[in-house]
Structures are given as structure tokens and as C-alpha cells.
C-alpha positions as a printed NumPy array, in Angstrom:
array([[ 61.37 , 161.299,  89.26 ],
       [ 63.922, 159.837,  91.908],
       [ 67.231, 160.423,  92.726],
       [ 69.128, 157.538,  91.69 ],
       [ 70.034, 156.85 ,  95.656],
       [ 66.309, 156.777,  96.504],
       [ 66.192, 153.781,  94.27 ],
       [ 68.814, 151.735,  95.96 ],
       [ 67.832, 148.552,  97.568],
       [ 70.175, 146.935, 100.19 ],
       [ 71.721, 144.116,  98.868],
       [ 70.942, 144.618,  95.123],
       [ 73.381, 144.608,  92.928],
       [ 74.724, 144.003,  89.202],
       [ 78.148, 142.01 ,  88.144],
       [ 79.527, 143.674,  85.316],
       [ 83.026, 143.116,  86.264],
       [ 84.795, 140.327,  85.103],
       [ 86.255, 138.249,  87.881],
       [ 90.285, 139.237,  88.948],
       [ 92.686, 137.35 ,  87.338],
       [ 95.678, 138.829,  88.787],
       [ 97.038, 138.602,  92.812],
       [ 94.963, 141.453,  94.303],
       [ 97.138, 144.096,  96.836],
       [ 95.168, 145.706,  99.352],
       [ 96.173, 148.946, 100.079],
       [ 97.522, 150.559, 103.782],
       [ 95.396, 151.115, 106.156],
       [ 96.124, 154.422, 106.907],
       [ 94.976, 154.911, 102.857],
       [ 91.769, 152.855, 103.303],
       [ 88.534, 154.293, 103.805],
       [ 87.287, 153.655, 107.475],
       [ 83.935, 153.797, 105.99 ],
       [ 82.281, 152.377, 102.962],
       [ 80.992, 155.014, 100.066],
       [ 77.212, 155.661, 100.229],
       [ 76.625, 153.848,  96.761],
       [ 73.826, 153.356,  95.438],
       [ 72.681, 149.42 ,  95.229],
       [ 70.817, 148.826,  92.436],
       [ 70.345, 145.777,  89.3  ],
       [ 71.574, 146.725,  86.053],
       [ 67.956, 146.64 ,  84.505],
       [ 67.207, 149.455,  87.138],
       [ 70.466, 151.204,  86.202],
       [ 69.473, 151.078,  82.845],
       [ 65.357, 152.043,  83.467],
       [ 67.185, 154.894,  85.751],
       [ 69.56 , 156.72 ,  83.018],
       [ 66.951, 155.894,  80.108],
       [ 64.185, 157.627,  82.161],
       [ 66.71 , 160.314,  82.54 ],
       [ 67.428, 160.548,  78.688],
       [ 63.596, 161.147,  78.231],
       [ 63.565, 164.122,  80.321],
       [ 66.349, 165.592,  77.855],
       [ 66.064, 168.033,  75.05 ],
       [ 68.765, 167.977,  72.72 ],
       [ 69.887, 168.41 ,  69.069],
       [ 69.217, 165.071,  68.121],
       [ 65.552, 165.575,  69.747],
       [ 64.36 , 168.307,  68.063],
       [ 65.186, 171.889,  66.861],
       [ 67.884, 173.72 ,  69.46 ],
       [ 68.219, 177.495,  68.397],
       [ 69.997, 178.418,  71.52 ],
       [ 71.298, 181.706,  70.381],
       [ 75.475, 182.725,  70.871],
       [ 75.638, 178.826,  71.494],
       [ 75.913, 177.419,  68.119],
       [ 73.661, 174.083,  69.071],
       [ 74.641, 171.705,  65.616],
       [ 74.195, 168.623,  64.944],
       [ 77.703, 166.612,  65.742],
       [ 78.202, 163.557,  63.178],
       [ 78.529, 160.87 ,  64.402],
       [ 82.009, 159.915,  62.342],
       [ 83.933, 162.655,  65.081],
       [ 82.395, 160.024,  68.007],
       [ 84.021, 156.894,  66.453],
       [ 87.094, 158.501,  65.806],
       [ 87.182, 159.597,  69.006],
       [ 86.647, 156.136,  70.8  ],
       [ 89.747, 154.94 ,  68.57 ],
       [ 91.727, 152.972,  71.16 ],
       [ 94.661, 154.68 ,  69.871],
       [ 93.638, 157.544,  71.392],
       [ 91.658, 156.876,  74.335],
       [ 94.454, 153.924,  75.482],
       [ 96.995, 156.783,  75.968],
       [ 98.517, 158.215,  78.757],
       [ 99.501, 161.836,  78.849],
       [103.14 , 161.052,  80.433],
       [103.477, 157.945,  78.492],
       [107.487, 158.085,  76.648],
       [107.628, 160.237,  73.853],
       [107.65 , 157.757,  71.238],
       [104.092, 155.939,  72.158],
       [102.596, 159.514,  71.067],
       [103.594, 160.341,  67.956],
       [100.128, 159.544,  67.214],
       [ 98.639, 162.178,  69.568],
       [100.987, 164.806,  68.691],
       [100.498, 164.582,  65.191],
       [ 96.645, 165.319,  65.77 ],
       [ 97.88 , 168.361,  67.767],
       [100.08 , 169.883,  65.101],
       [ 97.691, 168.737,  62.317],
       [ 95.05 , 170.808,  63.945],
       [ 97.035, 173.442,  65.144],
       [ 98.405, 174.286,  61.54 ],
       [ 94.149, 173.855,  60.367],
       [ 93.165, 176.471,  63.055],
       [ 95.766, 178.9  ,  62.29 ],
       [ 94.938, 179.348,  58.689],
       [ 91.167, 179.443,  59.661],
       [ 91.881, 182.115,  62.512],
       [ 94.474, 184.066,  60.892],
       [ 96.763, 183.312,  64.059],
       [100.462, 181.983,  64.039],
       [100.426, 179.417,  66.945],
       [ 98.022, 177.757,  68.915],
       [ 97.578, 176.154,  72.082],
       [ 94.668, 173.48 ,  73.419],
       [ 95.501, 173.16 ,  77.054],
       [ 92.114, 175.471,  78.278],
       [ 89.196, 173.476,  79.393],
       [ 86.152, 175.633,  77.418],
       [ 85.411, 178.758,  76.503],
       [ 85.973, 180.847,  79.483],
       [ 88.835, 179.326,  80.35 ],
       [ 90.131, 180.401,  76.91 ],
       [ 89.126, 183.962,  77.562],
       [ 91.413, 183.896,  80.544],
       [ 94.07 , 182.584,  79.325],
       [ 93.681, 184.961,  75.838],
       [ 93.685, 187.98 ,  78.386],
       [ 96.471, 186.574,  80.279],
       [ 98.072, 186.363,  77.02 ],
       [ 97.449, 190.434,  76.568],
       [ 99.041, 190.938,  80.462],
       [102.163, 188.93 ,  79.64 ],
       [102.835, 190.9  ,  76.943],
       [102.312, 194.301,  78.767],
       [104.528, 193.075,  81.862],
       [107.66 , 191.871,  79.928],
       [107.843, 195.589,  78.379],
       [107.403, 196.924,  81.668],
       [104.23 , 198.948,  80.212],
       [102.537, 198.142,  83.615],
       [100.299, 201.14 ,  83.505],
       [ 98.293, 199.572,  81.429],
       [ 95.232, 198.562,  84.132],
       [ 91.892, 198.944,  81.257],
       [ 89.854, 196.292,  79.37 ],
       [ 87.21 , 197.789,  77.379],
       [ 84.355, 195.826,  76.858],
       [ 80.943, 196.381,  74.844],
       [ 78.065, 196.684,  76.777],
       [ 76.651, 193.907,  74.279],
       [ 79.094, 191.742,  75.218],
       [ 79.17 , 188.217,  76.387],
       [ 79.143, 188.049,  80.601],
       [ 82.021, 186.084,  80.661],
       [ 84.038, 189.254,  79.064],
       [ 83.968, 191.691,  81.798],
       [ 84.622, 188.592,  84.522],
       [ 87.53 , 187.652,  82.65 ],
       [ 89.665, 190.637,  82.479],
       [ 88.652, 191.501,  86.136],
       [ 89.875, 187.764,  86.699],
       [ 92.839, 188.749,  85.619],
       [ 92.874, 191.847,  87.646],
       [ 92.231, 194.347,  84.892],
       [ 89.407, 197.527,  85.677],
       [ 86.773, 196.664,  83.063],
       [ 85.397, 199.474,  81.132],
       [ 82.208, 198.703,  79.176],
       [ 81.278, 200.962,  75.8  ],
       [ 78.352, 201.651,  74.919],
       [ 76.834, 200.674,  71.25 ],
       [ 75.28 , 202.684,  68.682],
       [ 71.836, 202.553,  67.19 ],
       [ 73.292, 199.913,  64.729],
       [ 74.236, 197.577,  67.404],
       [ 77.688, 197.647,  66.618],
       [ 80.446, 199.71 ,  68.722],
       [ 80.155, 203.066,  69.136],
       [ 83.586, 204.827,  67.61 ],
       [ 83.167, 207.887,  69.341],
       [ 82.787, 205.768,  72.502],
       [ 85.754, 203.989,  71.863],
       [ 87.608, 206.837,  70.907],
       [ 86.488, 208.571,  74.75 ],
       [ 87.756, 205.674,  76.442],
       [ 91.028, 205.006,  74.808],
       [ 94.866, 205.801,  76.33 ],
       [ 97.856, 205.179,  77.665],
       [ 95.934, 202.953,  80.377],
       [ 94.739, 200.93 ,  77.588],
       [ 95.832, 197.233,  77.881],
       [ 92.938, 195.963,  75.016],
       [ 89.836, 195.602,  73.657],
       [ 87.642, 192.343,  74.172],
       [ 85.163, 191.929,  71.379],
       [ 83.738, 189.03 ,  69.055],
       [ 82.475, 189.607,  65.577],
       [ 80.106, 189.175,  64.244],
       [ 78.457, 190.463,  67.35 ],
       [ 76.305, 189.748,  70.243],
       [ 73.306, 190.633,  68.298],
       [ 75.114, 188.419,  64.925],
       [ 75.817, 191.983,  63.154],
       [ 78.875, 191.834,  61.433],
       [ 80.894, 195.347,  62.233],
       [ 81.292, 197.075,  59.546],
       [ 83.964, 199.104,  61.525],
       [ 85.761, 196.567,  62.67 ],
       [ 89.471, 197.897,  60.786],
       [ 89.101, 200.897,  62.355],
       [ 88.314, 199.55 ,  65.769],
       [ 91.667, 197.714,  66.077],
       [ 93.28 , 199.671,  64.814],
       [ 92.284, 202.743,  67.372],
       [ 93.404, 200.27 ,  70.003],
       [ 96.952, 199.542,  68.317],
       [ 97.491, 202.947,  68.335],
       [ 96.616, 203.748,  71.824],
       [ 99.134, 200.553,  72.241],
       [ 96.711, 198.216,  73.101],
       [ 95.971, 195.095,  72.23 ],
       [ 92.64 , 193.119,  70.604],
       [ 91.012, 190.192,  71.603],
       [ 88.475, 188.088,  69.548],
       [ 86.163, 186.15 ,  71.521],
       [ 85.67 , 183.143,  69.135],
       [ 82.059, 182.41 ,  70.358],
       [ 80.491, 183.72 ,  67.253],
       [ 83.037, 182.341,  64.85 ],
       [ 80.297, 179.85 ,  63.041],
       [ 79.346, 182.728,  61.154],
       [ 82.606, 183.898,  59.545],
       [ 84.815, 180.335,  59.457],
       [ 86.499, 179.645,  56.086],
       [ 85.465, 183.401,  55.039],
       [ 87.399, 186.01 ,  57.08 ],
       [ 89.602, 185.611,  59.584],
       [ 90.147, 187.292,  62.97 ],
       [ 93.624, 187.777,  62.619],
       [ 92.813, 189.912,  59.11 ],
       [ 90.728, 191.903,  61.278],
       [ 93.564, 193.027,  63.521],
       [ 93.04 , 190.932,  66.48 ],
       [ 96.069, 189.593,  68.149],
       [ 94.747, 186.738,  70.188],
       [ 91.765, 184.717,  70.031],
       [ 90.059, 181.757,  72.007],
       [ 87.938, 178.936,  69.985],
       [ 84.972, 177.136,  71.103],
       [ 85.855, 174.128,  70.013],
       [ 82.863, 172.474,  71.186],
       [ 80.563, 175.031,  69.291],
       [ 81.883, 175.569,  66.024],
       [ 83.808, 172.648,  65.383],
       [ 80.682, 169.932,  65.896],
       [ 81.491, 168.006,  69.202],
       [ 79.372, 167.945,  72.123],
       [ 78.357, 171.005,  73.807],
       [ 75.951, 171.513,  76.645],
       [ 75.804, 169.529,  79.877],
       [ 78.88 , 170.492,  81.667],
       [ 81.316, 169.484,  79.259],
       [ 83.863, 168.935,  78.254],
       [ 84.963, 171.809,  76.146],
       [ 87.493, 172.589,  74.375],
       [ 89.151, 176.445,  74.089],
       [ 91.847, 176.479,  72.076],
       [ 93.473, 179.896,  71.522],
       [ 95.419, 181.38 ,  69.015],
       [ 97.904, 183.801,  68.47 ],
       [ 99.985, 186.359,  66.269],
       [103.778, 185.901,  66.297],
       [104.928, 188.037,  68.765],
       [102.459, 186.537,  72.067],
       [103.703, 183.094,  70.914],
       [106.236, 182.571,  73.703],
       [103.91 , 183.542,  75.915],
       [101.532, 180.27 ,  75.075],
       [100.923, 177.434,  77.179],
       [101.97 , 174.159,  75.867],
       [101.085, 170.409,  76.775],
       [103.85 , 168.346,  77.864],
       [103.142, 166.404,  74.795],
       [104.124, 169.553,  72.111],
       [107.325, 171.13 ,  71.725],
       [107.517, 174.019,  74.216],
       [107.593, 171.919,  77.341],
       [108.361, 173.649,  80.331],
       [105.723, 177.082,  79.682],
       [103.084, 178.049,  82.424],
       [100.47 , 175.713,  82.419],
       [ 96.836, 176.567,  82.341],
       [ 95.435, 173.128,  82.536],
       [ 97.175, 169.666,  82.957],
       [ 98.743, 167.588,  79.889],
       [ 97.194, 168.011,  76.721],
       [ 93.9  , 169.488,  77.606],
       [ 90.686, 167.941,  76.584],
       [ 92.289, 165.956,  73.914],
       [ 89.246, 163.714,  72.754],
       [ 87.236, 167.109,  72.191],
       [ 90.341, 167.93 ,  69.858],
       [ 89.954, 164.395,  68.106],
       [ 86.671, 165.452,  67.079],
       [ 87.218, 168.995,  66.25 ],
       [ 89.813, 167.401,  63.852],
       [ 87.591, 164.813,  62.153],
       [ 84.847, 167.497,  61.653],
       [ 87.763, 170.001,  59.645],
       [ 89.01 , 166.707,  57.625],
       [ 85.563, 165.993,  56.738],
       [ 84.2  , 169.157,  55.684],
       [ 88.034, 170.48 ,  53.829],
       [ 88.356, 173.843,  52.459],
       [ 85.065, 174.48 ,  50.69 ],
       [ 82.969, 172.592,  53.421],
       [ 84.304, 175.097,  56.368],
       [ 83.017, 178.25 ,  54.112],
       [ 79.679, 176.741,  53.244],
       [ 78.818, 175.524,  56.418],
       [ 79.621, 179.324,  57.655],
       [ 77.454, 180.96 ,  54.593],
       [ 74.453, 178.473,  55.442],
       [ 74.184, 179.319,  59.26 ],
       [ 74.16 , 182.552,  57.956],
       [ 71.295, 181.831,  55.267],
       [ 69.499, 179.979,  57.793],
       [ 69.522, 182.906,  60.116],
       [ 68.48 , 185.386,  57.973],
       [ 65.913, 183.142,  56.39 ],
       [ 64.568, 182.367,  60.141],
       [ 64.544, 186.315,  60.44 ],
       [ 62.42 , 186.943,  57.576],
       [ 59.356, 184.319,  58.02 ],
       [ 59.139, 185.288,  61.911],
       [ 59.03 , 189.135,  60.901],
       [ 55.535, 190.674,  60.94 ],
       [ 54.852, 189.022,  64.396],
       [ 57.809, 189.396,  66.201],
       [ 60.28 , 192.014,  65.19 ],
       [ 63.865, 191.921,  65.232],
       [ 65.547, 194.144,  67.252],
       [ 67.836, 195.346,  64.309],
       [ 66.001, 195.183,  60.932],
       [ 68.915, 194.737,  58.863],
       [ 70.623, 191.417,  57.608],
       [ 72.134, 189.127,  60.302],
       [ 74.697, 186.753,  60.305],
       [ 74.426, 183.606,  62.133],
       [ 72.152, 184.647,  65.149],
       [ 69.427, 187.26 ,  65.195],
       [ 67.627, 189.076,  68.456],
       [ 63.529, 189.315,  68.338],
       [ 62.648, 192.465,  70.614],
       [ 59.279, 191.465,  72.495],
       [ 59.136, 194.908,  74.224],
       [ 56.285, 195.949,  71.966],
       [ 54.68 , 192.828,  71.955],
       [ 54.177, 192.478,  76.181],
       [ 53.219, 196.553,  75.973],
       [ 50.346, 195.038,  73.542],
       [ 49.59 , 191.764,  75.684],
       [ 51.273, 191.139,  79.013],
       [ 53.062, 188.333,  77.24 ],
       [ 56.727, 188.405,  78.697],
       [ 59.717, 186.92 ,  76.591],
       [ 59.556, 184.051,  79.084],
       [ 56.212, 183.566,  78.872],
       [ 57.166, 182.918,  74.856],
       [ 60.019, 180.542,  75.514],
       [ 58.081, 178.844,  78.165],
       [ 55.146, 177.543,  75.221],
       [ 57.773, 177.267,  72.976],
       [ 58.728, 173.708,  75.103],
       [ 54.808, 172.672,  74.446],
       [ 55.885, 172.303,  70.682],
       [ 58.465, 169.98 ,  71.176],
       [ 61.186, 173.087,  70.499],
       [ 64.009, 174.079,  73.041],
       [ 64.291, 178.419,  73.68 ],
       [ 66.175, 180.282,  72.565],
       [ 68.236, 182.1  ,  74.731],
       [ 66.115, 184.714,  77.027],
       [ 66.796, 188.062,  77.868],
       [ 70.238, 188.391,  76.18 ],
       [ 71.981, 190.815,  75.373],
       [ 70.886, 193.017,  78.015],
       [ 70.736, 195.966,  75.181],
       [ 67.533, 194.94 ,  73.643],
       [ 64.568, 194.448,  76.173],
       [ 62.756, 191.381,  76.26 ],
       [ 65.358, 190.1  ,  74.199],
       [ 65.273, 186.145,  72.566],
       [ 68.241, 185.527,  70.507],
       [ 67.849, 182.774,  68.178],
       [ 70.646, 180.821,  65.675],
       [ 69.376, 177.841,  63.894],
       [ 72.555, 176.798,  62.707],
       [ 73.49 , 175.114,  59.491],
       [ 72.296, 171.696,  60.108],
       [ 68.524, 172.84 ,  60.184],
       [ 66.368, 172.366,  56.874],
       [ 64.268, 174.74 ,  55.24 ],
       [ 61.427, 172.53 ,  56.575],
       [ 62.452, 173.065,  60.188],
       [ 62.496, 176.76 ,  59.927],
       [ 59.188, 176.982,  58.031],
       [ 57.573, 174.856,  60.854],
       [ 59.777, 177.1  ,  63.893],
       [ 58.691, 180.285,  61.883],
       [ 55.021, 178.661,  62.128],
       [ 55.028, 178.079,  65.806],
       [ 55.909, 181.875,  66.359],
       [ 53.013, 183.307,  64.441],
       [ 50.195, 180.674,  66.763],
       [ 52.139, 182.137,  69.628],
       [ 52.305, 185.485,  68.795],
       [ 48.449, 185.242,  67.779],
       [ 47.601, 183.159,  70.947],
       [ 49.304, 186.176,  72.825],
       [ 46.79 , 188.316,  71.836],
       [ 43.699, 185.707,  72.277],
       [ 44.618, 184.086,  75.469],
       [ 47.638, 185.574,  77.502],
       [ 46.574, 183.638,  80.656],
       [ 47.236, 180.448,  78.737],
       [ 50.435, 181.419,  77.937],
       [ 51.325, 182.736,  81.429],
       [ 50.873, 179.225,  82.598],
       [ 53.087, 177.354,  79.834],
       [ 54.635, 175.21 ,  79.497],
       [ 51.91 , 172.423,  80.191],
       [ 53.025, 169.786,  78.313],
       [ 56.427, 169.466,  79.937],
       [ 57.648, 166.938,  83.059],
       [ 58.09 , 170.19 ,  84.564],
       [ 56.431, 173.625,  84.487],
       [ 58.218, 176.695,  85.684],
       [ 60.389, 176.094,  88.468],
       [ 61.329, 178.783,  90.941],
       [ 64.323, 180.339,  89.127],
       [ 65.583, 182.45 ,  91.668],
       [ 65.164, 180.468,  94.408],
       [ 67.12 , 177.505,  92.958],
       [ 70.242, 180.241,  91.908],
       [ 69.57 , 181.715,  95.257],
       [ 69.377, 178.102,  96.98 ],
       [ 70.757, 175.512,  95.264],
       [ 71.205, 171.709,  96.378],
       [ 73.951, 170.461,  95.008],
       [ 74.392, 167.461,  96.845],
       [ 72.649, 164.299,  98.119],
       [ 71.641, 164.295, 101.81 ],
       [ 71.054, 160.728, 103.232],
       [ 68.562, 160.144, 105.633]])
């Protein structure tokens, strides 16, 4: 396929501006370009041919069956979208005078007071742009409080070694020495690990539960409260929270501060860059400490972000809580938990799970035995998986379990859709054993086969080069 600029024609061109109707000021010279943008020139029938051409080269939700484990790929209805577009909301400007916002701020506090009862957490703030910015600012939340009692000895994160990547590069973001724990046999954290690692050089803990490998930990009680006592403090990374929403809450767990992936559990868009939403939460006494928009009361904190963050992504977070209430939050956790486990059970006796025990929202198939048996990699698997019209799931993650996939269906999938996924695994795992080579080679259905991996992380173009 081209690039959209190896399409442009001199001199072609679309009018889908209406003509001027006010006096037109050109701007200072010394603020004018002195050359024209490289545009591309194209007819709107081409710039239409051009991003529907691109659509078709797209997998997503709406295009078939997602599992993309730890990512929480649901279906978004489309009721969040068209409250969203609301001119009401989209019209606004984030230094408009107080009074033209009443609107916006109300969806802020409104969601603010939802997400604290869900979370546990007694304030909240929306200002970080996604996930990992919420990690930051969650840890930053952690340092703040260590810094105002002048306990600035406290230099340690301690991290799982199942953890999420973006763990570990957050806390040494925020200049904290990052000590990873191993797990037990169970998967889950390893208290006599814990209990080694633990001290007066403590700052927190970093963890999400359920788990990297969607185990809920039993031990979770304990584990904060080993950290409170060695005067630390507990993070919850909120990227598993589909499992548990509406049924326990972090804050009940012990954890002090949490971040939300708004754009994951709450049903707006996720994938493609953005945007993202990571609101994070908080007990009482790391309150002050929270960013605020200009648009909320507490004007005048440390800014992580500008104005209100991304405030449409809120919108729909919003519409999705209204529309499901109290007893749709729960039941939407318990199904993606039902699903999983359901998904678990019709795959097992080809592909094992890694921890044969019940899951929550996400389980991990370990393929280790399987490529002993046939040469047949974990990629090689996700690779055919594309020739059936199904995305991967996520590949080679966590790093605990070799040959790792890691799959969560989610709640929006049918029993139909799982029968048929479970279905597809057994003619894989059987055409593993009957024809590897073929399976080497997959996908060989798709646009595009296997691209070289390393060499595009390694090399990457980024950017159009004109001839």
C-alpha cells in the first residue's frame, strides 16, 4: 500500500471548506512560513479510497475477537461516542470563565465521587494522559509523601518480577532503585521474598491484583500490610481492575494510591496511540498532594498534564458507569471472569495453562512443552492465529512463564465466540504436530506476513522522506 504522500498529484485538490465570510488578517511575516508545508494534494474520493483502504488493513474489536491479554480489548458502545460528540462538551474551552463550565465540572465530580466508591480511594484526579502516565504520577504521589516528612531515606520500590514493564520504569522515572521479588510456585508474591527485601529504605510496593498471570492473591492483606509496617506505602496498578470492579476494592486491600485505565476498563477506545485516560486515586492523607485541573477546586497544585486532561475519554468513562449502575459494574467484572475461566477450560488438553487453577479475567497458556514436542514457537501460534480472522494474544508475557500467550476475552464475548476461539486452538495445536513448517510460515492469509521485528525496533522510520 502507499503512503498517503506517494498518492499526491500536483494540483489536485478537494474544497471542503466553506468559503470566508469574515475580513481575513494575514499574519507577520516574521510568523509566516517562508516555505509552504509538504501536503499532500489529493481529491476527496482519493482521501476517502486512502483512509478506507487503511481501515481494511485494521484488526479491531468491532472486526473480530481481540483477546489481547492485560489489555482488556471490549467492545465500547456506541452511546459513550455520542455523548461524547455532545457540543456541550466538545465546544468548550479549558480556560473559558468559570461559569460556561459548570457543565464540565459536574462530569468531573460526578465521576470522581463514582470512581472513589469503586476504588475504595478518597479523591481523585484525571489530569494523566494513560496508563503510564498514571503510574508516574501514583509513584510521585508515594515520593511527596516521603519528602514532606523528611523520611528521605526511603530510595526502594519493590516490584514483582511478574510485573507489568512499565512498573520498574516508573519508579526509576521517578528516581527510586527498583527492586524486583521474585514469585512463588502459585504465581502470586512470594512472602518470604517480600519479607527479605523489606526496611527502613522501603518507600512502597507496586503491584496490581489480580495479577499478571489474572490470579487473584490470596495474600494480598498480608502483603500491605508488611509494607505499612516497614512504613511504606502500596500502589495498585489498576490495569487488571476489569476483573474485580463493583466486587472488591483496592483501597479494602490496603493500597493507598491507585491509577485507572480508563480507556480499558471503563469501555472507550483503547489501542492506536490514544488517547487514554489515567485517572488516579487516593486515600485521605496523599490528597493534597493530587494534581488538579484548572477547572476543579484545588487550582494552583503541580500539574502533570495541561487543563483537564483527556476530558472526552472521561465523558465516556462516565456514560459507560451511568449505563451499567451498581449491579451492571459487578456483573460485567464476574463475566470477564466467567469468560476467562470458561476460555481456560475448552483450550486445556492442547495447550496448558501455566497455572492450573481458576483465573480471573486473563489466563497464561505455557507453550514450553508444546515447541519441546514440535518446534512450534508461541509466535509461530499467534502468527496462524491472524489466518482465522482472530487478533493474538499477547506473546511472551510475563517473562515468568516461557513461551508465554496471555489471553482475556473480556465480557463482551459470547459463549459462541469462545467455543469457536477454543476450536481454532485445538486445529493449531494438532496442525503443530502434522505440519510445523506450515505453521513456521504463517500467517499467509494476511496483507502482511512476518515483518522483521527487530530490525523495525532497532530501525525505525518514523517519518516521511520526500524525494
Amino acid at each position: 500500500m502507499k503512503l498517503i504522500f506517494e498518492k499526491s498529484a500536483s494540483g489536485r485538490k478537494c474544497s471542503i471548506l466553506p468559503k470566508c465570510d469574515v475580513e481575513t488578517v494575514e499574519l507577520p511575516k516574521e510568523l509566516r512560513r517562508e516555505v509552504k508545508p509538504a501536503l499532500p494534494e489529493m481529491s476527496e474520493t482519493d482521501i476517502s479510497r486512502h483512509y478506507t483502504e487503511l481501515n481494511h488493513r485494521v484488526h479491531g474489536v468491532n472486526c473480530g475477537f481481540y483477546p489481547l491479554g492485560s489489555c482488556t480489548m471490549k467492545y465500547n458502545p456506541r452511546i459513550d461516542e455520542e455523548m461524547a460528540a455532545l457540543p456541550g462538551f466538545t465546544a468548550i474551552h479549558p480556560l473559558a470563565p468559570k461559569h460556561t463550565t459548570e457543565g464540565c465540572r459536574e462530569v468531573l465530580d460526578t465521576i470522581r465521587k463514582y470512581l472513589c466508591e469503586v476504588t475504595g480511594m478518597a479523591d481523585m484526579t484525571f489530569q494523566p494522559s494513560a496508563g503510564a502516565h498514571g503510574e508516574f504520577t501514583g509513584v510521585l504521589l508515594i515520593k511527596q509523601y516521603h519528602d514532606s516528612r523528611g523520611d528521605t531515606k526511603r530510595k526502594k520500590i519493590i516490584v514483582p518480577d511478574s510485573a507489568h514493564g512499565t512498573n520498574p520504569a516508573t519508579a526509576a522515572m521517578c528516581g527510586y532503585d527498583v527492586v524486583n521479588i521474585a514469585s512463588a510456585p502459585n504465581g502470586c508474591v512470594d512472602l518470604e521474598a517480600l519479607k527479605a527485601v523489606l526496611g527502613d529504605d522501603t518507600a512502597g510496593l507496586m503491584l496490581t491484583n489480580p495479577n499478571t498471570v489474572g490470579i487473584f492473591d490470596e495474600n494480598i492483606l498480608e502483603i500491605t500490610r508488611l509494607v505499612h509496617e516497614a512504613g511504606g506505602l502500596c500502589y495498585y496498578d489498576g490495569a487488571n481492575l476489569n476483573a474485580v470492579m463493583g466486587v472488591v476494592r483496592p483501597g479494602d486491600m490496603g493500597f493507598d494510591c491507585i491509577h485507572m485505565n480508563l480507556h480499558k476498563t471503563f469501555a472507550t477506545p483503547h489501542g492506536g496511540g490514544g488517547p487514554g485516560a489515567g485517572a488516579v486515586g487516593c486515600k485521605d492523607f496523599l490528597a493534597k498532594f493530587l494534581p488538579h485541573s484548572a477547572m476543579m477546586e484545588g487550582e494552583g497544585h503541580i500539574q502533570v498534564r495541561g487543563f483537564a486532561g483527556n476530558f472526552l475519554v472521561v465523558v465516556k468513562a462516565l456514560t459507560y458507569i451511568m449505563t451499567l449502575g451498581r449491579e451492571g459494574i459487578p456483573e460485567a467484572a464476574k463475566n470477564a471472569v466467567l469468560n476467562a475461566n470458561y476460555l481456560m477450560r475448552r483450550i486445556q488438553g492442547t495447550f496448558e495453562p501455566a497455572f492450573d487453577r481458576i483465573c480471573m479475567h486473563e489466563f497464561v497458556l505455557d507453550l514450553s512443552g508444546f515447541k519441546k514436542e514440535t518446534g512450534v514457537t508461541a509466535l509461530d501460534v499467534a502468527k496462524s492465529l491472524i489466518d482465522y480472522g482472530m487478533h493474538p494474544p499477547t506473546m511472551y508475557f510475563p517473562m515468568i512463564v516461557h513461551e508465554a500467550l496471555m489471553l482475556e476475552p473480556t465480557e463482551t464475548e459470547s459463549k459462541d465466540t469462545l467455543d469457536w476461539a477454543a476450536e481454532v486452538y485445538r486445529k493449531l495445536y494438532e496442525l503443530g504436530h502434522t505440519d510445523p513448517e506450515y505453521m513456521h510460515g504463517a500467517p499467509h492469509n494476511a496483507q502482511i506476513g512476518r515483518p522483521d521485528e527487530v530490525k523495525a525496533a532497532r530501525n525505525p522510520i518514523v517519518r516521511y522522506t520526500r524525494a
